[in-house]
Every structure is written in structure tokens, then in C-alpha cells.
TORLO-562415 format. One record per residue (C-alpha): x, z, y negated. Coordinates in Angstrom, 1 decimal. Layout:
<pts>
xx	zz	yy
X	Z	Y
...
</pts>
This chain:
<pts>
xx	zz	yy
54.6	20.8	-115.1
56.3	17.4	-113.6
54.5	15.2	-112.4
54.9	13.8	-109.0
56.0	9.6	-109.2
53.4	7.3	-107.6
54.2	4.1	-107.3
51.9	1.0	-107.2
52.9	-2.3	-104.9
50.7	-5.1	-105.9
49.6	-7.8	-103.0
47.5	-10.0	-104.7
49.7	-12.9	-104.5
49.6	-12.3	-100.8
46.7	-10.6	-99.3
44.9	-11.4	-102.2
45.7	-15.1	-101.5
43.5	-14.7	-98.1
40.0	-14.4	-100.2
38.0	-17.3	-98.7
37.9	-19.9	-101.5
41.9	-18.3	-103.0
44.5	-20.8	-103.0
47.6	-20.0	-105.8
49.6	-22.6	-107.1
53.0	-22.0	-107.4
52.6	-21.8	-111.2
49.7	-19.7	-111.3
51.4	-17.3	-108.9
54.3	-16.8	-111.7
51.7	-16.4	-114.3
49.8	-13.9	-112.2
53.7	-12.2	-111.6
54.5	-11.7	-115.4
50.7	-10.2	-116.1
51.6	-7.8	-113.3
54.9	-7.0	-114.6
53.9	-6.5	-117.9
51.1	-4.3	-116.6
54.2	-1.8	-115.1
53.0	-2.2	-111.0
56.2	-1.4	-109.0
56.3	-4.0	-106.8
55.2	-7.5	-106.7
54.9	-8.7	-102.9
55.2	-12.7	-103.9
54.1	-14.3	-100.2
55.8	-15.4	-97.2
58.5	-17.4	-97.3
58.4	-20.0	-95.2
54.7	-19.9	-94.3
54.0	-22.5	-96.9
55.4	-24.7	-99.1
53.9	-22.7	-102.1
54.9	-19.5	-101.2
58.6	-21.0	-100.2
58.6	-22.8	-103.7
57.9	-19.6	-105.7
60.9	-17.8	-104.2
63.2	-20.7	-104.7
62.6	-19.8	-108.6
60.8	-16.5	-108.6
60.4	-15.5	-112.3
62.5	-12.4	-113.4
60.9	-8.8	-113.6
61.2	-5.4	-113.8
59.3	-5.1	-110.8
60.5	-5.1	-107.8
60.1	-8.6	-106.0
58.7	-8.9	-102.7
58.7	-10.9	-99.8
56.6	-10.6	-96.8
56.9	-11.3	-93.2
56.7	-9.9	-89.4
59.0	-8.3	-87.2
61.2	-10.3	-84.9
59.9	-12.4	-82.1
60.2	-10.3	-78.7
63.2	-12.0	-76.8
65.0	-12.6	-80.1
67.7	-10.7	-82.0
66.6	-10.1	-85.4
70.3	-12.0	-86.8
68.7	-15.0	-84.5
65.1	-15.5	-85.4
64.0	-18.2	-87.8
60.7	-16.8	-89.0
62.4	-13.8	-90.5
65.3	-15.3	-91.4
63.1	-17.2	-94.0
62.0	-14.3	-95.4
65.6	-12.7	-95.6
66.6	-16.5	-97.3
63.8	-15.7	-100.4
66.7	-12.9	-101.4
64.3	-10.8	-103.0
65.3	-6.7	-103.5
62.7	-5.6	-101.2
61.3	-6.8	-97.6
57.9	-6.0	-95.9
57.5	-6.6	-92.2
54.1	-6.1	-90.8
54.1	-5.1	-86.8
51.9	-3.6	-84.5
51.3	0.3	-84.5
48.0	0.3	-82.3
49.0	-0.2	-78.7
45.7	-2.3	-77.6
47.5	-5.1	-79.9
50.8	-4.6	-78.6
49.3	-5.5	-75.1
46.4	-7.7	-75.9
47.6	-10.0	-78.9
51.9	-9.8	-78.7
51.4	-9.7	-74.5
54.5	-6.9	-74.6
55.5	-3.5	-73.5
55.3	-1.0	-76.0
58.9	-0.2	-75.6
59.8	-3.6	-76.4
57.4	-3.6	-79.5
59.4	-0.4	-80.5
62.8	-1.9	-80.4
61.5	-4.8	-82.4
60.2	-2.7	-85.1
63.5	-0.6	-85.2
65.8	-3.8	-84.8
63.9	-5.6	-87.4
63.9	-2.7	-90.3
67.4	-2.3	-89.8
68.9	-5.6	-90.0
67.1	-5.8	-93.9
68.7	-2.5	-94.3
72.2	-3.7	-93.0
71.6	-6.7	-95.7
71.4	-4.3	-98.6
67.3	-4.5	-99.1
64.9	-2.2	-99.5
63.1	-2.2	-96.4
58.7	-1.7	-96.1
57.4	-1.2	-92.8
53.6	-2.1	-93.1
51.6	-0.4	-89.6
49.3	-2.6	-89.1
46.0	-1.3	-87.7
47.3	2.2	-88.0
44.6	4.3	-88.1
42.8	2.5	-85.8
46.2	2.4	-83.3
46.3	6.4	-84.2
42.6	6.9	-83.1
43.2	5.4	-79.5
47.1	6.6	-78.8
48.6	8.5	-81.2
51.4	9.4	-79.7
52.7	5.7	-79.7
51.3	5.2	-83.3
53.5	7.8	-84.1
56.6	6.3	-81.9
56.3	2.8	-84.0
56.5	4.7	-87.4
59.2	6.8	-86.3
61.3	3.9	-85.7
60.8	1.9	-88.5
61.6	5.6	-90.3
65.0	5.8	-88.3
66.1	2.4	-88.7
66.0	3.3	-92.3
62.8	2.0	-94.1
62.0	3.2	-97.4
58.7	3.2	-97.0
56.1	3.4	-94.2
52.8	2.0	-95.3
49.6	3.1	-93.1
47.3	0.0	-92.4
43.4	0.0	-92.3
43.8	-3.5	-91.5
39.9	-3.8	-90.2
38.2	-1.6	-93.4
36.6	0.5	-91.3
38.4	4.0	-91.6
36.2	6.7	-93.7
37.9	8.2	-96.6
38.2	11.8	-94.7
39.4	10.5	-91.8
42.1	8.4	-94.0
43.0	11.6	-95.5
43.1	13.8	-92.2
45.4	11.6	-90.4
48.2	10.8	-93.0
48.3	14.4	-93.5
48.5	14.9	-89.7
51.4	11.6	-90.0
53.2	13.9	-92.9
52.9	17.0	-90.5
54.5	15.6	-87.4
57.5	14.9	-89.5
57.1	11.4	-91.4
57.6	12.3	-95.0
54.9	11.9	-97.4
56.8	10.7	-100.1
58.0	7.5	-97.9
54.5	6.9	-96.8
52.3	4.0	-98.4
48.4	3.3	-97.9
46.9	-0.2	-97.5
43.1	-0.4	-97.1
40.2	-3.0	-97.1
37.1	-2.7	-98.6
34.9	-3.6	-95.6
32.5	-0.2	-95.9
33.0	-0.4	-99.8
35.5	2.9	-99.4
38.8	0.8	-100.0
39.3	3.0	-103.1
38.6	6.0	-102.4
40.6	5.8	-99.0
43.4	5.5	-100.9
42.8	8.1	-103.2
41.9	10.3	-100.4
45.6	9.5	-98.7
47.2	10.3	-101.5
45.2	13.4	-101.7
46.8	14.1	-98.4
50.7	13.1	-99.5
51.5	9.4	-99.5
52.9	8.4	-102.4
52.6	4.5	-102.5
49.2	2.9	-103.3
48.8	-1.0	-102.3
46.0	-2.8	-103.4
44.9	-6.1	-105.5
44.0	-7.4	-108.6
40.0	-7.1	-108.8
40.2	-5.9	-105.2
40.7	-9.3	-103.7
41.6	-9.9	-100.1
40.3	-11.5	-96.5
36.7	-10.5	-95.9
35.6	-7.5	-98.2
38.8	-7.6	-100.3
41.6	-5.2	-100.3
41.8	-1.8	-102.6
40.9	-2.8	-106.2
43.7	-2.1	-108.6
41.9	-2.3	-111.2
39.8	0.7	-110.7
42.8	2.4	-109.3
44.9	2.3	-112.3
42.2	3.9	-114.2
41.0	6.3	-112.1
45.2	7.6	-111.5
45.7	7.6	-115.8
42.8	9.0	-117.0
40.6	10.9	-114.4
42.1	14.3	-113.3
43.7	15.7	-110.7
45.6	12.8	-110.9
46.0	12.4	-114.6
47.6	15.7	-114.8
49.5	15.5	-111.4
50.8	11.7	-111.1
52.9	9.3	-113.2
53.2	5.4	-112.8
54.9	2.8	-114.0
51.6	1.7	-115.8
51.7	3.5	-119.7
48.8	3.7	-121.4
49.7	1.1	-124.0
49.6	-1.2	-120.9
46.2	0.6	-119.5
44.8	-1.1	-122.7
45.5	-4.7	-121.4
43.6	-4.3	-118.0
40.3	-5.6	-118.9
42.1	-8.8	-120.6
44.4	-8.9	-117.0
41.4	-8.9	-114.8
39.9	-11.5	-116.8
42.7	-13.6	-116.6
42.7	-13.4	-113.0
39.5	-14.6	-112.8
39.9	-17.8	-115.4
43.0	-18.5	-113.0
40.6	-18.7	-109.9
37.9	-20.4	-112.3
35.5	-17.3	-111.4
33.0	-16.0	-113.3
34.2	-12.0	-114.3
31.4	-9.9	-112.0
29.8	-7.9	-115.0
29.7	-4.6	-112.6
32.8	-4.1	-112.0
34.0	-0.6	-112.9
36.4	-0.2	-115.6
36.5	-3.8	-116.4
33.4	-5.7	-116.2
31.1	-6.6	-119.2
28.9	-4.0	-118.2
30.7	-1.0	-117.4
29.8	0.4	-121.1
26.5	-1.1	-121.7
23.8	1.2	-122.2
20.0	-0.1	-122.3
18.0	2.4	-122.5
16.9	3.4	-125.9
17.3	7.1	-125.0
21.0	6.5	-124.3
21.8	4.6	-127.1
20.5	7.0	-129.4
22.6	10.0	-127.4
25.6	7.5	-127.5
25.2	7.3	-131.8
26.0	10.8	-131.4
28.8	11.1	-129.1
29.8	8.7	-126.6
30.5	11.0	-124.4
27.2	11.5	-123.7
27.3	8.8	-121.6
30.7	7.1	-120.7
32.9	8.9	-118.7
36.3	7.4	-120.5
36.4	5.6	-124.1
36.2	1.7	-123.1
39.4	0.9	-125.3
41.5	3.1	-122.8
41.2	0.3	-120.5
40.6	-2.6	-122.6
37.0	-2.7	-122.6
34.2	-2.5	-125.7
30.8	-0.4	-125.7
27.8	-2.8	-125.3
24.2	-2.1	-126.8
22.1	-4.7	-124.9
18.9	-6.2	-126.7
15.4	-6.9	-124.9
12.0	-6.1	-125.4
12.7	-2.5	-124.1
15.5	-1.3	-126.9
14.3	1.1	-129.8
16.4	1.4	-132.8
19.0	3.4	-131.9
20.1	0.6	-129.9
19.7	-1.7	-132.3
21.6	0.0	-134.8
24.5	0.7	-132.5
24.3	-2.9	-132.0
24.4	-4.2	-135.5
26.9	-1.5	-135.9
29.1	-3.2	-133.2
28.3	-6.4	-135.5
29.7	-5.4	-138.3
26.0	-5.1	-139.9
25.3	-1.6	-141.2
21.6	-0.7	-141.3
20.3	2.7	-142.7
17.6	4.4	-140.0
14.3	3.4	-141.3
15.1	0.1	-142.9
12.3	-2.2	-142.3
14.7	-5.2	-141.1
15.2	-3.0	-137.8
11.2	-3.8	-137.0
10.9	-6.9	-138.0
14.6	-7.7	-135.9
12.9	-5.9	-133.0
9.5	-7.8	-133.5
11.4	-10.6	-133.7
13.5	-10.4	-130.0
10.4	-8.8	-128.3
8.2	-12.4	-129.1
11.2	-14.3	-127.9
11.9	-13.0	-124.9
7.9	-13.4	-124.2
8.7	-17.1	-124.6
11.3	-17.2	-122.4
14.6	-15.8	-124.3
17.0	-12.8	-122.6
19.0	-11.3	-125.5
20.2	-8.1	-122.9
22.6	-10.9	-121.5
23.4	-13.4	-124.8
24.8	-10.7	-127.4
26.1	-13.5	-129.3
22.9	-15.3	-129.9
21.4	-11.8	-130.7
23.9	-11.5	-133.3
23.1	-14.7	-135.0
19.1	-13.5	-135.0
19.9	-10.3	-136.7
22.0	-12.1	-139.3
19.4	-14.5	-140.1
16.6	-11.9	-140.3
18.9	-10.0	-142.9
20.3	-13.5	-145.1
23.8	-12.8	-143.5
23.8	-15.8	-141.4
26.3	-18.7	-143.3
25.0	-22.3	-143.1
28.0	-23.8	-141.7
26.3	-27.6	-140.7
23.2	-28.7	-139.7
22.5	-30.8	-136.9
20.6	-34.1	-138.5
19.8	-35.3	-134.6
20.9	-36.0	-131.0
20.5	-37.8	-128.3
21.4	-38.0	-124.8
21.6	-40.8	-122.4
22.2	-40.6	-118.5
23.0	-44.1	-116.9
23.4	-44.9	-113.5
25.7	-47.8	-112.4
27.5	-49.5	-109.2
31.3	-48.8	-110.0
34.0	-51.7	-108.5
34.1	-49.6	-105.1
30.3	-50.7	-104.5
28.8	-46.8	-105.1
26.9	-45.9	-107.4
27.9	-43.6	-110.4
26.8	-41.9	-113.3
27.6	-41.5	-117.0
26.0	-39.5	-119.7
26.8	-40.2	-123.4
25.7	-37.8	-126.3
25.0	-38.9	-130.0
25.0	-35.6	-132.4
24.9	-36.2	-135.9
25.5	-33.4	-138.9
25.8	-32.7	-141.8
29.0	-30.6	-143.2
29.3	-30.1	-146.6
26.9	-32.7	-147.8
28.4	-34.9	-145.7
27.1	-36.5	-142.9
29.6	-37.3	-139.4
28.6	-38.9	-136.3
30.3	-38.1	-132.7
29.7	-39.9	-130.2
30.8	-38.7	-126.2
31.2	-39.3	-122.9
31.3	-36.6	-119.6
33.9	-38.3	-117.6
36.7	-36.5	-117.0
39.9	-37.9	-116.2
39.6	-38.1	-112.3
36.5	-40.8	-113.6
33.7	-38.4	-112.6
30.7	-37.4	-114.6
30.6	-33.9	-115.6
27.1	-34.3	-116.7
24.8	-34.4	-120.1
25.4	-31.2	-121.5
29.2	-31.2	-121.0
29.2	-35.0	-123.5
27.0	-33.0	-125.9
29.5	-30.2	-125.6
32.4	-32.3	-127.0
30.5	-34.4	-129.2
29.3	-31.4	-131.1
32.5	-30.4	-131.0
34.7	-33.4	-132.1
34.0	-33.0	-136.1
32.7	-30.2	-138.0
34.7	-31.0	-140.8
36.8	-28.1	-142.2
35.2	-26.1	-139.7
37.2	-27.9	-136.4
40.3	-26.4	-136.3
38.9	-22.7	-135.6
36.7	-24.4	-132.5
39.5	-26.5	-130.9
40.5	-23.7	-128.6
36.7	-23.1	-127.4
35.7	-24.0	-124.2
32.6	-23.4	-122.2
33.1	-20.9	-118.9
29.7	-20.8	-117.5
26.4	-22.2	-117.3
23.5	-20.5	-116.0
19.9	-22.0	-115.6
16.6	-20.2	-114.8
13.1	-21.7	-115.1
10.8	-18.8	-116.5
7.7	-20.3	-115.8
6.5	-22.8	-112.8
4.2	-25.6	-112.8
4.1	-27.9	-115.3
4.5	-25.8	-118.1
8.0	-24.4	-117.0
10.4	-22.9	-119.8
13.8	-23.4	-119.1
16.1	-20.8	-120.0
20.0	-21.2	-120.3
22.6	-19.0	-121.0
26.2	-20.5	-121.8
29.5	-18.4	-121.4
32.6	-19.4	-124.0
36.0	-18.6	-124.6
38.4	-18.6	-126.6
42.4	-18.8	-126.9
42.4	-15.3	-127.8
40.7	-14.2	-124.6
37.2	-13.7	-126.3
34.0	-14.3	-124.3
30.8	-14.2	-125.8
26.9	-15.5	-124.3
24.5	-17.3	-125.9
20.8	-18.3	-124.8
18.5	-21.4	-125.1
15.2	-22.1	-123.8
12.8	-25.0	-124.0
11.1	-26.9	-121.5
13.7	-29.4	-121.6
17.0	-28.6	-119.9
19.1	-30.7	-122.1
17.4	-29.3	-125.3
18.0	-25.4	-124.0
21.7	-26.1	-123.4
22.2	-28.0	-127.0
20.6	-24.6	-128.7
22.6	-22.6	-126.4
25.6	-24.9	-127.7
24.9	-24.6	-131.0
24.8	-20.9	-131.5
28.4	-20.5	-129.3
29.9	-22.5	-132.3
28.4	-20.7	-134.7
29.2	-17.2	-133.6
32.9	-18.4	-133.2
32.5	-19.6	-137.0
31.0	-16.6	-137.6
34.3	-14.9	-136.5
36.9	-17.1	-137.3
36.1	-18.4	-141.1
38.8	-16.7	-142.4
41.0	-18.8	-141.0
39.8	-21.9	-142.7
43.0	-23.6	-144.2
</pts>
């Protein structure tokens, strides 16, 4: 059977640019372009040109890809011809292949917020679609507040997509520009839209994610014949976010009916970089990944319980709807205090460390985590650091250095503008090889601001290891998370450090003590060694 083409326009750089906190530079934009191109969306919408400098400056040297560039901006001003007005004509200047206008659909808007007839709305639309068609560019008519517009007059609703349709637009996108549409009535009305004559195979969807249904209103308008899908890298967007991408892909390549009925322009060969693109996504906004995302997050395949596990050592099927590579994205057996030993096999297994069932290293392992994490420790959330443990407990643990001493001081000083300032300086000493080196460092960063004690013990434990430093140099720290496990004077401090590396690994690692300082340096300490751990091969 052939399968019906669905094609996939990407906003991110647009409407994913109106996420409180979101502001692209015009570099990261063209980064975020070629991981989108290289994923296979179809379209790229890129901004508006002329809105802001940044968006102007990425179309003055857009980068080249296969899909199709996109620039974004509103119908013409009512009183104006569309050869005449400015606004749009900064959009037509970006020369991209294809245009999107946005313009009113719902009539209350037409009256309340443009202050026009909605005849004169209607010419504008029609006016406006066909001057991009007359300039040789594919034209996108986004209806904004559609459904809602539909709901109170859909008659005129209906008028406004009919023109844009007639003036020759290749694709009518239905807007749930306020979230709030349920997924059946999404579905009813584009099929009653497809039934009064607008074709379903020029008809696009763009939802928000306001009642958490973003996806599946989507998936519920194609159900009913659309045949574009507009949404955002890890569903970002104003307010609630906009139709997550990234569990649309998925769900379109590898969950039936669509599977079976649809083809993209995403292969699976690219399906296998998503997890790696949504992380990189979120290292551009300097976020922290959100573990629960579907698909991608870090615990979408982690499986607790020790009666999963064990039905998971059998066949994973048992309890993961997709394999995890599909998309990118690894089984994970968390440790605590509840596992058994199916999950710590699996675990070890993940590790590289094969156990046979019965072999008394799994107790004393399990032993082992379960008085740890009575003193304070969390190994469900620092799989690295659990790692580490089970090596030691079974002599596979490599003594890379050892840390002789350290010492951290925190100073507080009137700079030359009269305010006061602070600097923290880290002594670690170790010994490599028989040898012993000394680093010393400093947290200011190169605006002159302190980035605080564990940051100089950071780089001074990572300035020498010796023959071990070139396979740390591209390891940074991501995240730093602080809990205190106990109050009063007594407290435990528990921290738990995220790291990277230049080959887009992440790991977690765990400290506690009731010193801060001394939590984060264990914490510290293990991230380098699991990286070791990894990477001694490359030792020159």
C-alpha cells in the first residue's frame, strides 16, 4: 500500500523563540537550522524579518538546506496594498522559498483587535496570499484563532480560509492559537473544514499545549485529513509551549496507524539522532533535559521496580512500548534501596559487568547501596557513581590518581568600584603515577565574577591528571543539584553533579557529607573517574 506524504514544518526558531526566558542568537538559530535539516523536517520557519535585528540578520545569511526556508509575517495593514506595505515587504526582502502570513479567521478579533469590517479583513487575506504567489513563493496561510473563530461564526471562518485558498496558498494551517481546543473537537471541525470544500491535503494544524493535548490535537486533525503537522523542538512555545516534535516524530514512525499509513521526510536512520537533537536544544538554551519527557528524556526507559526489571531480562517488550535505540535513547535500570537483583544485573549488564544470578557480589553490591542511601546517598538518580561502587565491590575499579588533599578558600574583598566581591581559590593535590602535581584555581570567569568554590575545585582537579588529561579536557559540569537530607545540626548534604562531554554523553554522580564543599568534591571526583573509566583507551 502507498503511503500518504505528511509533511512536518518546524517553528521553533519562531514560536518556539516566545518561551518566556527563549532568546536565539543568530548563530544558535543556524545551529538549531542544520540539526533540523539533518533530522529531514520539511520546513524550517526561521523568524520574522524585520521584527528584530536577530531574526533580520539570520535571513541576510540563512544557512543552506534541504528544507524549505521560512519566513514569517502578517497580512497587509488594512488601507494598504500589499506591493506598498513595509512590514510585509520585509518579509518578501528575506527571499526565502516559502512565506507564512498569520491573519485573523475569528471575527470577534477582526472587530475587537484590527478595529475592521470583516470584508476588508477578507480582501487583505486574499490580497496578501496572492502577491507572494505572484512573486514565485510558496504561500502559508496560518488562521489564527481558528477553531476558536469557527466555534462563534463559522461561516466567516470558513470565508477567510477560502480566500487565502483562492488567492492560491499552498497550505492553510488551522490555528489553536489559545490551547484550548479538545482533541475531538480539533478533529470534528477540520473534517467539517475538509467537507465544505477546503482540501485536506492543503490543510496544516498548529496547536498549543495549554490543556496538555497539543499532541494529540494534532494527531487527532490528521486523523481527520490535514496533512501538515506544525510543532517545536521539545514542544517549546508562549505559555504551555506549542506541539512537541519530538514526541511527534516518534509516535508518526513507529506507532501504527500512522507507521503503516504516513511517510515523512524524517528516515529512521535520522529517528536515531532525536534524543541527541533534543538534548542539544536544551544545552543551547543552557536547560537542564526534563528526565520525563517521552521518547527522549533520561527516564522514558527506566524501569525501578524489581518486578519489571526482571520481566525486562526476558523481553523488553514486556515493558517498553518501542526499543529506546529507535529514537536515540538507552534502557536505564535505576539503583536504590528498593532494586532486587534482576535490576542489578541488568544494570551491571548495561555496565559492561557480567554477573551470573546467584553470585554473592550481587548482595554484598546491594548491601552495599541500601546502607548508603540510609546515610544520605541516591544512586536511582547518579548511575555513574553506582557504576563506580559496583566496580570497586568486584576489584574492577582502576586506580587512576589519588587525591593527596584539598583545600578551599572563599575571600571577600572591596573591588576598585567600592563593592564588595568574592573569590574562591581551590588547592587539590594528587598523585598520578607515583607522582605528585599540584593545581591551584580560581572561579572567576572572564566577565570578573565569582562562579563560586566548587566551580575552582572543578578546574583545579581538572588542570593535571597527568596522562590522564587529554580524555577530560572536553568535560564540563551541566548541573548541580543540592538537597539537605537531614535538618538541624546534624544535616547531610547530598549533591548530585551532571557532566558532559564532547561526544554528547551525560552521566550523574552523587556526594554527601555534612559539608557542601566536601559533597561536591566526591561528587567531582567520581564524574572524572567514570569518564576515565570510559575513555582509557584513548590514552596516547
Amino acid at each position: 500500500m502507498t503511503r500518504e506524504r505528511l509533511y512536518l514544518y518546524d517553528t521553533t526558531l519562531r514560536d518556539g523563540q516566545q518561551t518566556q526566558g527563549v532568546q536565539f542568537s543568530t548563530d544558535e538559530k543556524r545551529a538549531i537550522s542544520m540539526a533540523l535539516d539533518a533530522l529531514g523536517v520539511d520546513y524550517i520557519e526561521g523568524g520574522w524579518p524585520g521584527a528584530n535585528p536577530t531574526d533580520s540578520a539570520f535571513f541576510d545569511d540563512a544557512p543552506d538546506t534541504r528544507a524549505r526556508m521560512t519566513a514569517f509575517g502578517m497580512t497587509k495593514r488594512n488601507g494598504m496594498s500589499a506591493e506598498n506595505d513595509d512590514v510585509l515587504a520585509a518579509v518578501m526582502n528575506a527571499g526565502t522559498a516559502a512565506v507564512c502570513l498569520v491573519g485573523k479567521t475569528h471575527d470577534f478579533h477582526v472587530r475587537a483587535a484590527l478595529g475592521v469590517e470583516l470584508a476588508e479583513n477578507t480582501e487583505n487575506i486574499e490580497k496578501s496570499v496572492a502577491h507572494i504567489v505572484g512573486q514565485g513563493r510558496e504561500a502559508l496561510f496560518d488562521a489564527e484563532h481558528f477553531f476558536d473563530g469557527y466555534k462563534a461564526n463559522p461561516d466567516y471562518a470558513l470565508t477567510a480560509l477560502r480566500a487565502a485558498l483562492q488567492a492560491g496558498a499552498r497550505w492553510i494551517v488551522l490555528c489553536d492559537t489559545n490551547g484550548g481546543t479538545l482533541p475531538q473537537d480539533v478533529g470534528r471541525i477540520t473534517a467539517e473544514v475538509i467537507a465544505a470544500g477546503i482540501p485536506g491535503d492543503r490543510l496544516g494544524i498548529h496547536t498549543h499545549n495549554d490543556t496538555e493535548n497539543a499532541v494529540a490535537c494534532s494527531l487527532a486533525a490528521v486523523d481527520a485529513g490535514a496533512r501538515q503537522i506544525q510543532g517545536t523542538l521539545n514542544g517549546l512555545g508562549e505559555r504551555c509551549g506549542n506541539a512537541n516534535l519530538t514526541a511527534l516524530i516518534p509516535v508518526l514512525l513507529l506507532k501504527e496507524p500512522y507507521a503503516s499509513r504516513f511517510e515523512t521526510g524524517v528516515t529512521p536512520e535520522a529517528l536515531k539522532t532525536l534524543t541527541r537533537t533534543s538534548r542539544m536544544l536544551d544545552e543551547v538554551l543552557n536547560r537542564v533535559p526534563r528526565p520525563q519527557s517521552a521518547f527522549v528524556g533520561s527516564s522514558a526507559f527506566a524501569h525501578k521496580a524489581g518486578l519489571h526489571a526482571s520481566a525486562i531480562l526476558k523481553d523488553p517488550t514486556t515493558y517498553e512500548h518501542i526499543d529506546p535505540a529507535d529514537v536515540g535513547n538507552a534502557r536505564i535500570i535505576p539503583m536504590s534501596n528498593q532494586a532486587g537483583q534482576s535490576n542489578l544485573r541488568e544494570r551491571l549488564e548495561g555496565a559492561g559487568l557480567k554477573v551470573a544470578k546467584g553470585d554473592p557480589a550481587l548482595g554484598l553490591i546491594l548491601d552495599t547501596i541500601k546502607t548508603r542511601e540510609a546515610e544520605g546517598y541516591s544512586y536511582d538518580t547518579a548511575q555513574a557513581s553506582f557504576e563506580l561502587l559496583a566496580r570497586s565491590a568486584l576489584g574492577q575499579m582502576p586506580d587512576f590518581f589519588e587525591v593527596k588533599r584539598y583545600r578551599v578558600t572563599v575571600e571577600r574583598r572591596k573591588n576598585k568600584y567600592d563593592r564588595m566581591i568574592s573569590l574562591s581559590e581551590a588547592v587539590v593535590v594528587v598523585k598520578v603515577d607515583g607522582e605528585k602535581k599540584l593545581s591551584v584555581s580560581e572561579s572567576m570567569d572572564e566577565t570578573g565574577s565569582d562562579r563560586g568554590p566548587v566551580n575552582a575545585l572543578a578546574k583545579a582537579l581538572a588542570k593535571d591528571l597527568g596522562p590522564y588529561q587529554a580524555i577530560i579536557d572536553d568535560m564540563r559540569l551541566v548541573d548541580f543539584k543540592v538537597r539537605i537530607t537531614q535538618g538541624g545540626t546534624e544535616a547531610v548534604t547530598r549533591v548530585i553533579i551532571d557532566s558532559e562531554d564532547g561526544q554528547g554523553r551525560r552521566w550523574s554522580t552523587v556526594g554527601v557529607s555534612p559539608n557542601i564543599v566536601d559533597a561536591s568534591f566526591e561528587a567531582l571526583l567520581d564524574a572524572i573517574r567514570w569518564k576515565l573509566l570510559r575513555d582509557r583507551g584513548q590514552m596516547p
